[in-house]
mmCIF file of the C-alpha atoms, coordinates in Angstrom:
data_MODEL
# 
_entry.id   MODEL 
# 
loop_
_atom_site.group_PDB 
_atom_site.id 
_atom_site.type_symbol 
_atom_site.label_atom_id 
_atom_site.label_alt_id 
_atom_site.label_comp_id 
_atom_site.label_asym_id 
_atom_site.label_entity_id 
_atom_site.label_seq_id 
_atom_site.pdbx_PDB_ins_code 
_atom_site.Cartn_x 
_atom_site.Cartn_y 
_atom_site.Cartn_z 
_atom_site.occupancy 
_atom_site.B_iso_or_equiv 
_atom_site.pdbx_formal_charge 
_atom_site.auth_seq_id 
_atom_site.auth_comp_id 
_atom_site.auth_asym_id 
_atom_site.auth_atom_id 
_atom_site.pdbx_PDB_model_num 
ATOM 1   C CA . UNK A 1 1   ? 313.076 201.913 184.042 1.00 0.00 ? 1   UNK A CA 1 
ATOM 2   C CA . UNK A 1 2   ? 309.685 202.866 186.130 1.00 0.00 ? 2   UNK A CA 1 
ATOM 3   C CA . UNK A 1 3   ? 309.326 202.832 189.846 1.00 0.00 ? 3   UNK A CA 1 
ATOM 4   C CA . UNK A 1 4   ? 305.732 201.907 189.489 1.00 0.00 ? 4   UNK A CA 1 
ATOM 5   C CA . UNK A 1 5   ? 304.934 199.444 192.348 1.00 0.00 ? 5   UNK A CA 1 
ATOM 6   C CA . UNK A 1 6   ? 300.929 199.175 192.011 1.00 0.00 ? 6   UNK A CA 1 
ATOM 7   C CA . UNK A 1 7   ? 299.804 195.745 191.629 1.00 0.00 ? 7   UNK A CA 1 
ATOM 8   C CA . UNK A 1 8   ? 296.092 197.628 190.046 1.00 0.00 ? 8   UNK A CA 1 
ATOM 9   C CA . UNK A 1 9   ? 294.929 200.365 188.054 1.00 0.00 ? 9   UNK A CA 1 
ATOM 10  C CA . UNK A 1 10  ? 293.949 203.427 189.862 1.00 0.00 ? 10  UNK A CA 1 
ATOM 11  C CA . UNK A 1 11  ? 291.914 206.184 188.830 1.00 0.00 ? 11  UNK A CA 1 
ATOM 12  C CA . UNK A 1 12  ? 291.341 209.512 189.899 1.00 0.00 ? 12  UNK A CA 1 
ATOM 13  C CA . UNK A 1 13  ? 288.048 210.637 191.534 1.00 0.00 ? 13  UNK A CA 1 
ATOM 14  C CA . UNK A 1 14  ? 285.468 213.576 192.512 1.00 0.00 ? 14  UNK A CA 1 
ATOM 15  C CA . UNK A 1 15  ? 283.777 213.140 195.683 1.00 0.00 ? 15  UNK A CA 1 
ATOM 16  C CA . UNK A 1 16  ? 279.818 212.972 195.408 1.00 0.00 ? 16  UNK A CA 1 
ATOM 17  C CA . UNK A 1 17  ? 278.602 216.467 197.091 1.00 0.00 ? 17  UNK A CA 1 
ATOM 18  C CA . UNK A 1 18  ? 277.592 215.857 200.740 1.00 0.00 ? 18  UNK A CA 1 
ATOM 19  C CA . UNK A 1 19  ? 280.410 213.151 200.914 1.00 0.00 ? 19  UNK A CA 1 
ATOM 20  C CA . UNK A 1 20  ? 283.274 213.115 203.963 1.00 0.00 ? 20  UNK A CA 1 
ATOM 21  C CA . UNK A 1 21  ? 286.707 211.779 204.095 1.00 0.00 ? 21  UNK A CA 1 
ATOM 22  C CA . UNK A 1 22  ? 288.221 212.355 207.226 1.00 0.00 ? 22  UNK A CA 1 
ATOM 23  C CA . UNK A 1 23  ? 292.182 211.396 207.915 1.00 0.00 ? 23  UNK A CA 1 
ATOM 24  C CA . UNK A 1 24  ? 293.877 211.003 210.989 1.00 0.00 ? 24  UNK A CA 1 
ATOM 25  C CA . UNK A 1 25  ? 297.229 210.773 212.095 1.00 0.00 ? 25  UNK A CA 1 
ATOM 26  C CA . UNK A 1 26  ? 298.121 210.047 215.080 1.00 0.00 ? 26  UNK A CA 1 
ATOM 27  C CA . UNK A 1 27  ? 294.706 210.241 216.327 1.00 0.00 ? 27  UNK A CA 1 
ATOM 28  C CA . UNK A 1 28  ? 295.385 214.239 214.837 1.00 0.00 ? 28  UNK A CA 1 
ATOM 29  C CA . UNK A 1 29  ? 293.006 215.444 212.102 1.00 0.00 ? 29  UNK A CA 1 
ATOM 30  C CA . UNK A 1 30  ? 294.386 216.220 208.587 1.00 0.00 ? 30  UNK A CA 1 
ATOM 31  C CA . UNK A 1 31  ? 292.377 218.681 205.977 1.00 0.00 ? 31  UNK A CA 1 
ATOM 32  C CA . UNK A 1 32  ? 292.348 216.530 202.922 1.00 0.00 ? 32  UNK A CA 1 
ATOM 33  C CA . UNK A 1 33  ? 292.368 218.767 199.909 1.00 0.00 ? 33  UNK A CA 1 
ATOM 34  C CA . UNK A 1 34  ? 292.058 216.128 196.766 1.00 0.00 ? 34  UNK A CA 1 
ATOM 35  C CA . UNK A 1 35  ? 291.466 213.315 195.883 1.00 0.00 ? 35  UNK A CA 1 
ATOM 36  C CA . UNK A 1 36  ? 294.355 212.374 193.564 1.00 0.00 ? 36  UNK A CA 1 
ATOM 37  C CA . UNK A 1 37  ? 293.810 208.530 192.902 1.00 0.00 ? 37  UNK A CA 1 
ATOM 38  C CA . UNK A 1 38  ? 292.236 205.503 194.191 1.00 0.00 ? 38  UNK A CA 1 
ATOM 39  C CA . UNK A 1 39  ? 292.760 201.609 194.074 1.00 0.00 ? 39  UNK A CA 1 
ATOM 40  C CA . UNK A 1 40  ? 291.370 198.949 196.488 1.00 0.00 ? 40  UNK A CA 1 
ATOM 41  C CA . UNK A 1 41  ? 294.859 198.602 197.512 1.00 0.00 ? 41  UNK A CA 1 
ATOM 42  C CA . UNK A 1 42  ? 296.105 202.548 198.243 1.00 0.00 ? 42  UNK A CA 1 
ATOM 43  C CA . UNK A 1 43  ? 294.765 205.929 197.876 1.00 0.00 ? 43  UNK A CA 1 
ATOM 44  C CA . UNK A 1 44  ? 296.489 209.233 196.866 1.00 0.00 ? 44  UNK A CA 1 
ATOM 45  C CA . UNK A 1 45  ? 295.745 212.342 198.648 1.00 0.00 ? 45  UNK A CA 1 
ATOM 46  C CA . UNK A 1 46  ? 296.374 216.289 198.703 1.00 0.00 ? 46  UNK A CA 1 
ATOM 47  C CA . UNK A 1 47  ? 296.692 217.410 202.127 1.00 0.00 ? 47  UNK A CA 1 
ATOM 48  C CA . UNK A 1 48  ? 297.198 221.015 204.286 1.00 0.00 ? 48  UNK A CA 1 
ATOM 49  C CA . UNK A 1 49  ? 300.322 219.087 206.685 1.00 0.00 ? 49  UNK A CA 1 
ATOM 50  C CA . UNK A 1 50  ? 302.822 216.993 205.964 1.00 0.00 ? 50  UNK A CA 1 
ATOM 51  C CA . UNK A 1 51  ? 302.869 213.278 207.171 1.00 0.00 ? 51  UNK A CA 1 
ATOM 52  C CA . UNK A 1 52  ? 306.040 211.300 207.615 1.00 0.00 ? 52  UNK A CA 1 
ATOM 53  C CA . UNK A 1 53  ? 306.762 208.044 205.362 1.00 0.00 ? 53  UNK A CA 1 
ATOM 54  C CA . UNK A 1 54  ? 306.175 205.282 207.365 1.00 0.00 ? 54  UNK A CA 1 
ATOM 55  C CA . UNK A 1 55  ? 303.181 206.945 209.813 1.00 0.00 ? 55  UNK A CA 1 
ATOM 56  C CA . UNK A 1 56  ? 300.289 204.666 210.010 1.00 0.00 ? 56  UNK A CA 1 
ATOM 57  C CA . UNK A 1 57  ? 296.954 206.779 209.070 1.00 0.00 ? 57  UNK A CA 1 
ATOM 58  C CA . UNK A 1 58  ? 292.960 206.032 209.444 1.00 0.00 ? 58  UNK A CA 1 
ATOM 59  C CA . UNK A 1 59  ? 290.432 207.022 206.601 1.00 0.00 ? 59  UNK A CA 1 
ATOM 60  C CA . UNK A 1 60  ? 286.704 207.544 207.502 1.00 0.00 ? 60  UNK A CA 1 
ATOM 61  C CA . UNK A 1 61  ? 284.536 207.590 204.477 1.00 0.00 ? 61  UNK A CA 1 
ATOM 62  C CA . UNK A 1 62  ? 281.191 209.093 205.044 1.00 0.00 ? 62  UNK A CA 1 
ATOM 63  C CA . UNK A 1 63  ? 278.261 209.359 202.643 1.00 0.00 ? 63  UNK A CA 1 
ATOM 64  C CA . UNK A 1 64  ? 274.502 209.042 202.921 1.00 0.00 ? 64  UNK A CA 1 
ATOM 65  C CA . UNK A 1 65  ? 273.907 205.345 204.823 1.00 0.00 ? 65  UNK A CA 1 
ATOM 66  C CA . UNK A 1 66  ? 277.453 204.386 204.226 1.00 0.00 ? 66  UNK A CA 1 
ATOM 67  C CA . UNK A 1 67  ? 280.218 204.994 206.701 1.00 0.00 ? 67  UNK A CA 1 
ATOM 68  C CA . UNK A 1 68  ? 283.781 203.129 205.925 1.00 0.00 ? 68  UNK A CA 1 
ATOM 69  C CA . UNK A 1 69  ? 286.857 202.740 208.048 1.00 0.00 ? 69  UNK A CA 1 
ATOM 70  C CA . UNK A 1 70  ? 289.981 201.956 206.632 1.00 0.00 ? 70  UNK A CA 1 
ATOM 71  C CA . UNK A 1 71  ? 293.978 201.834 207.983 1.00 0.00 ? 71  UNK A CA 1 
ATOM 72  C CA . UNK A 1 72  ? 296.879 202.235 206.077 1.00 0.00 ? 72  UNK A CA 1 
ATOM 73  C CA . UNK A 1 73  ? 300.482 203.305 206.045 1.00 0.00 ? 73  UNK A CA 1 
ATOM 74  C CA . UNK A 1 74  ? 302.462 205.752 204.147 1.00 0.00 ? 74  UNK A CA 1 
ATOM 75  C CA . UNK A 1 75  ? 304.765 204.580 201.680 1.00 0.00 ? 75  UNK A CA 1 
ATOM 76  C CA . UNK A 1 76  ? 305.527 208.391 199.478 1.00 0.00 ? 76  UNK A CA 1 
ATOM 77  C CA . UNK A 1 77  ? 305.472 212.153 201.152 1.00 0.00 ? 77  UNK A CA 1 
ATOM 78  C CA . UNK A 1 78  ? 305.898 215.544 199.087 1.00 0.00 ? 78  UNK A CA 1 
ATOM 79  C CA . UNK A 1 79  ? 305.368 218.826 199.888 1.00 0.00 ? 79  UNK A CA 1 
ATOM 80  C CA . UNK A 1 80  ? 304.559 221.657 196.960 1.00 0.00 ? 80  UNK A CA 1 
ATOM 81  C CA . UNK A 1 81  ? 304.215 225.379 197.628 1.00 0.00 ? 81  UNK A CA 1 
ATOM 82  C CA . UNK A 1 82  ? 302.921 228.060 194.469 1.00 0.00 ? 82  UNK A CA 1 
ATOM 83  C CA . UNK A 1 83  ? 303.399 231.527 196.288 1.00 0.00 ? 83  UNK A CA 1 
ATOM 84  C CA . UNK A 1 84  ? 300.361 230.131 198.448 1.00 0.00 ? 84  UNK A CA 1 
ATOM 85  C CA . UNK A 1 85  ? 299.652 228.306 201.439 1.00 0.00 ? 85  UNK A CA 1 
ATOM 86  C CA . UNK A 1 86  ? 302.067 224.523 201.269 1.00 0.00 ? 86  UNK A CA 1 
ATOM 87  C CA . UNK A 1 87  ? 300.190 221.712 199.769 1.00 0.00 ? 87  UNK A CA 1 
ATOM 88  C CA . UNK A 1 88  ? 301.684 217.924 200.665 1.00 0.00 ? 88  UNK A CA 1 
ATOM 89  C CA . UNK A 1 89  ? 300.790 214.881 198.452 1.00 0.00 ? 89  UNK A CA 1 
ATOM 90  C CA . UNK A 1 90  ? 300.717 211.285 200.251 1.00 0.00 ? 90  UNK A CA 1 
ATOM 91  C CA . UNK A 1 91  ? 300.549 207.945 198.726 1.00 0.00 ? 91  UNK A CA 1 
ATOM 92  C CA . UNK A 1 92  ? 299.130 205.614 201.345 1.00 0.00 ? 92  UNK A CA 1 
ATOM 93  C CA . UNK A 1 93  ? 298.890 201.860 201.321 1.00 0.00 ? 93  UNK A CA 1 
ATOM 94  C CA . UNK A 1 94  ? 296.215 199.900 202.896 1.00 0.00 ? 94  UNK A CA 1 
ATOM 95  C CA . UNK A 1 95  ? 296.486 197.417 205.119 1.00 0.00 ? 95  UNK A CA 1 
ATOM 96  C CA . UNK A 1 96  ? 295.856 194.069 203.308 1.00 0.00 ? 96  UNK A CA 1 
ATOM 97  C CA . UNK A 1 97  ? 294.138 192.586 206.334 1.00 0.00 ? 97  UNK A CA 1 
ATOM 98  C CA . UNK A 1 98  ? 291.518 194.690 205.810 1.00 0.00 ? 98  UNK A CA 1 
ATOM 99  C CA . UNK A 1 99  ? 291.071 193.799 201.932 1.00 0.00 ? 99  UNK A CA 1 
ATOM 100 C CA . UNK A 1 100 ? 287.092 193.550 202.136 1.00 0.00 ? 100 UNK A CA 1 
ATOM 101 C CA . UNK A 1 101 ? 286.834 197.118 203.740 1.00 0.00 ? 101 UNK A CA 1 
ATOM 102 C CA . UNK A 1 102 ? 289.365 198.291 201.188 1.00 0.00 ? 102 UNK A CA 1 
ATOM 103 C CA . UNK A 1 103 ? 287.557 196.994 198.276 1.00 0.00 ? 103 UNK A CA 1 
ATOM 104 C CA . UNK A 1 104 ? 284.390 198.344 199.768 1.00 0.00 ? 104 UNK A CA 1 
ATOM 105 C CA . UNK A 1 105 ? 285.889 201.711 200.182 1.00 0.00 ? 105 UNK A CA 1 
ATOM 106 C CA . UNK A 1 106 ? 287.179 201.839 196.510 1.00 0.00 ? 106 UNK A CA 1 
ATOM 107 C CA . UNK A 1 107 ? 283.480 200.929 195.945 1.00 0.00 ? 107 UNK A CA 1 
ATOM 108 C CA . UNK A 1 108 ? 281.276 203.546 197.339 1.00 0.00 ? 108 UNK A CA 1 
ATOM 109 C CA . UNK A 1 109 ? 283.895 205.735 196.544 1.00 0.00 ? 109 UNK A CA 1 
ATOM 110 C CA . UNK A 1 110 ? 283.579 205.471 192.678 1.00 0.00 ? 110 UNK A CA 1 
ATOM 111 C CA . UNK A 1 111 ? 279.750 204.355 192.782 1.00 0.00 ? 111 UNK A CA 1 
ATOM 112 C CA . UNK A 1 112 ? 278.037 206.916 190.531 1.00 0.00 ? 112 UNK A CA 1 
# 
Protein backbone atom coordinates (compact mmCIF):
# COMPACT_ATOMS: atom_id res chain seq x y z
CA UNK A 1 0.00 0.00 0.00
CA UNK A 2 1.62 3.69 -0.73
CA UNK A 3 1.67 6.56 1.65
CA UNK A 4 1.49 8.94 -1.22
CA UNK A 5 -0.75 11.87 -0.10
CA UNK A 6 -0.21 14.44 -3.15
CA UNK A 7 -3.34 15.45 -4.68
CA UNK A 8 -0.75 16.63 -8.10
CA UNK A 9 2.17 15.64 -9.93
CA UNK A 10 5.37 17.15 -8.89
CA UNK A 11 8.48 17.43 -10.64
CA UNK A 12 11.86 18.10 -9.81
CA UNK A 13 13.63 21.38 -10.77
CA UNK A 14 17.03 23.43 -11.45
CA UNK A 15 16.95 26.90 -10.43
CA UNK A 16 17.59 29.48 -13.39
CA UNK A 17 21.26 31.00 -12.54
CA UNK A 18 20.87 34.37 -10.75
CA UNK A 19 17.65 32.93 -9.06
CA UNK A 20 17.04 33.10 -4.92
CA UNK A 21 15.04 31.01 -2.64
CA UNK A 22 15.30 32.09 0.70
CA UNK A 23 13.56 29.97 3.80
CA UNK A 24 12.84 31.02 7.09
CA UNK A 25 11.94 29.51 10.16
CA UNK A 26 11.05 31.10 12.79
CA UNK A 27 11.94 34.32 11.34
CA UNK A 28 15.71 32.22 11.32
CA UNK A 29 17.37 31.77 7.90
CA UNK A 30 17.84 28.22 6.48
CA UNK A 31 20.65 27.41 3.59
CA UNK A 32 18.55 25.58 1.10
CA UNK A 33 20.73 23.12 -0.70
CA UNK A 34 18.20 21.50 -3.51
CA UNK A 35 15.57 21.69 -4.95
CA UNK A 36 14.05 18.19 -4.72
CA UNK A 37 10.40 18.65 -6.11
CA UNK A 38 7.76 21.09 -6.72
CA UNK A 39 3.84 21.21 -6.99
CA UNK A 40 1.52 24.26 -6.62
CA UNK A 41 0.47 22.62 -3.53
CA UNK A 42 4.09 21.70 -1.59
CA UNK A 43 7.67 21.88 -2.30
CA UNK A 44 10.55 19.49 -1.35
CA UNK A 45 13.75 20.82 -0.17
CA UNK A 46 17.49 19.85 0.87
CA UNK A 47 18.53 21.88 3.67
CA UNK A 48 21.96 22.54 6.06
CA UNK A 49 19.44 22.34 9.65
CA UNK A 50 16.89 20.40 10.57
CA UNK A 51 13.24 21.76 10.93
CA UNK A 52 10.66 20.16 13.16
CA UNK A 53 7.32 18.54 11.60
CA UNK A 54 4.74 20.76 12.22
CA UNK A 55 6.98 24.33 12.12
CA UNK A 56 5.33 26.80 9.93
CA UNK A 57 8.08 28.14 7.26
CA UNK A 58 8.16 31.28 4.66
CA UNK A 59 9.63 30.89 1.04
CA UNK A 60 10.90 34.03 -0.83
CA UNK A 61 11.38 33.39 -4.47
CA UNK A 62 13.53 35.89 -6.17
CA UNK A 63 14.38 36.19 -9.86
CA UNK A 64 14.83 39.04 -12.30
CA UNK A 65 11.33 41.33 -11.89
CA UNK A 66 9.67 38.59 -10.00
CA UNK A 67 9.71 38.33 -6.25
CA UNK A 68 7.17 35.58 -4.60
CA UNK A 69 6.17 35.01 -1.02
CA UNK A 70 4.76 31.95 0.03
CA UNK A 71 3.84 30.15 3.73
CA UNK A 72 3.64 26.74 4.45
CA UNK A 73 3.96 24.06 7.07
CA UNK A 74 5.95 21.00 7.44
CA UNK A 75 4.33 17.83 7.12
CA UNK A 76 7.90 15.19 6.63
CA UNK A 77 11.60 15.87 8.31
CA UNK A 78 14.83 13.63 7.62
CA UNK A 79 18.15 14.08 8.29
CA UNK A 80 21.08 12.17 6.05
CA UNK A 81 24.80 12.34 6.82
CA UNK A 82 27.68 10.62 4.06
CA UNK A 83 30.98 11.07 6.17
CA UNK A 84 30.24 14.90 5.40
CA UNK A 85 28.60 17.77 6.77
CA UNK A 86 24.40 16.52 7.79
CA UNK A 87 22.03 17.17 5.03
CA UNK A 88 18.02 17.32 6.16
CA UNK A 89 15.22 16.81 3.54
CA UNK A 90 11.71 18.66 4.26
CA UNK A 91 8.47 18.18 2.59
CA UNK A 92 6.48 21.35 3.13
CA UNK A 93 2.85 22.04 2.42
CA UNK A 94 1.48 25.29 1.40
CA UNK A 95 -1.00 27.03 2.81
CA UNK A 96 -4.16 26.67 0.62
CA UNK A 97 -5.26 30.22 1.36
CA UNK A 98 -2.67 31.36 -0.52
CA UNK A 99 -3.46 29.06 -3.70
CA UNK A 100 -2.89 32.00 -6.35
CA UNK A 101 0.66 32.79 -4.88
CA UNK A 102 1.29 29.07 -4.77
CA UNK A 103 0.38 28.45 -8.27
CA UNK A 104 2.34 31.50 -9.21
CA UNK A 105 5.34 30.27 -7.40
CA UNK A 106 5.20 26.77 -9.10
CA UNK A 107 5.05 29.06 -12.18
CA UNK A 108 8.07 31.20 -12.35
CA UNK A 109 9.68 28.50 -10.79
CA UNK A 110 9.48 26.03 -13.78
CA UNK A 111 9.16 28.92 -16.52
CA UNK A 112 12.01 28.15 -18.93
Amino acid sequence: MSSERRSSGRRALELPAGSGLALYSNNQPINVLEVLDLSPFGIGLEVDSRIETGCRVSLSYHYTTTDIEVHGTVVWSSGRSEDGPAVFRVGIYLQEDESALNVELFNAMTAR
